[in-house]
C-alpha positions in Angstrom: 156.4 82.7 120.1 154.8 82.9 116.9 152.2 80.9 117.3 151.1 82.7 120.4 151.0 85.8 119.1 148.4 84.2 116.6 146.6 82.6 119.2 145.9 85.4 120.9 145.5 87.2 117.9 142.2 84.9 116.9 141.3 84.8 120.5 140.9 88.6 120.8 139.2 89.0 117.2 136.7 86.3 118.7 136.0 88.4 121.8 135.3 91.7 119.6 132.9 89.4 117.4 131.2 88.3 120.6 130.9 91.7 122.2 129.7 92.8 119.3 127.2 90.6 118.9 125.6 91.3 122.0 125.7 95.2 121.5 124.1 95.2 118.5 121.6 92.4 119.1 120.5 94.6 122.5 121.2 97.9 121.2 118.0 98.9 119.3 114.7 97.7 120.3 112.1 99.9 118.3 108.5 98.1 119.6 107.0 99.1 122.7 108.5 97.1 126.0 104.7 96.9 127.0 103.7 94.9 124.2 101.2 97.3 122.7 100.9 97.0 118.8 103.7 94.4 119.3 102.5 92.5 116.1 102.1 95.7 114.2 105.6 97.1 115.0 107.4 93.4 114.1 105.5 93.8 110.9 106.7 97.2 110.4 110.2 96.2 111.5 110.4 93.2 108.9 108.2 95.5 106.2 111.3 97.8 106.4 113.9 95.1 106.3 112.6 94.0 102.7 110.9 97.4 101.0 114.2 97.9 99.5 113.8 95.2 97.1 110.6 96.4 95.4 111.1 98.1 92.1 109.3 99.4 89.1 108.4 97.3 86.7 107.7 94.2 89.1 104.3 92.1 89.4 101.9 91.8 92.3 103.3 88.0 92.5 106.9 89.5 93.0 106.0 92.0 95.3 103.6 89.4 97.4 106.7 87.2 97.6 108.8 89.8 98.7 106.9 91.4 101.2 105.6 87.8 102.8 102.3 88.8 103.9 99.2 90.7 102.5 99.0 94.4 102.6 97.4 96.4 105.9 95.8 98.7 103.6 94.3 98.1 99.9 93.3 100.7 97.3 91.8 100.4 93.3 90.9 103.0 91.5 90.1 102.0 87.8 93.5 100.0 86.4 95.5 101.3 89.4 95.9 99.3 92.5 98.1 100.4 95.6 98.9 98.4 98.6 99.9 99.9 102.1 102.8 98.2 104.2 103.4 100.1 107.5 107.2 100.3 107.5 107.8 102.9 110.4 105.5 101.9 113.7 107.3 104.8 115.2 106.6 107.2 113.0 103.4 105.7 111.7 104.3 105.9 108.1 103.3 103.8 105.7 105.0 102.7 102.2 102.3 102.7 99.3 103.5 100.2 96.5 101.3 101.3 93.4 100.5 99.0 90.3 99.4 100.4 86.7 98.3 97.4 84.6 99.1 95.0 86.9 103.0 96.2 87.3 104.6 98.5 90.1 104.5 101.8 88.8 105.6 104.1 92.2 106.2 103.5 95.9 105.2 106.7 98.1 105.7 107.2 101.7 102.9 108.4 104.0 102.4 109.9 107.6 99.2 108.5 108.7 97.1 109.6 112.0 
């Protein structure tokens, strides 16, 4: 009896797991159905996955290996650098990750038209 009660145990814990999976994995679907933007929005999907990680004090070579791929926007202004990562394709906002002497100094968040 015992070992029933464990085997159906594992067996219903393995059902929630499953059902679960395939909730969450249909649940939320942020890029347009139609495929407009579509490579834009994944970018801002993954670009919002890994901003977390970027943190004062870090190089370009750090943040370039965290983020994967080069910036969609690029500003200098003297010894201050910022790059642009779209990180909401939704909302259109942007994350600026800004460098002072080749180091991240700031990260700002933008609404852009």
């Amino acid at each position: 009896m015992r070992m029933l009660r464990l085997f159906l145990s594992v067996a219903a814990l393995t059902l929630v797991g499953c059902t679960t999976a395939v909730i969450d994995r249909n649940a939320s679907k942020p890029c347009s159905p139609d495929r407009r933007g579509s490579e834009a929005c994944s970018n801002a999907v993954f670009n919002a996955t890994v901003i977390g990680q970027i943190h004062k004090g870090q190089s370009r070579n750090d943040v370039r290996g965290i983020m994967g791929h080069a910036p969609e926007r690029t500003e200098i202004h003297g010894a201050t650098e910022s790059w642009g990562y779209m990180t909401s394709h939704k909302d259109s906002m942007i994350t600026w990750i800004t460098f002072t002497d080749h180091a991240v100094s700031s990260l700002s968040h933008e609404a852009i038209d």
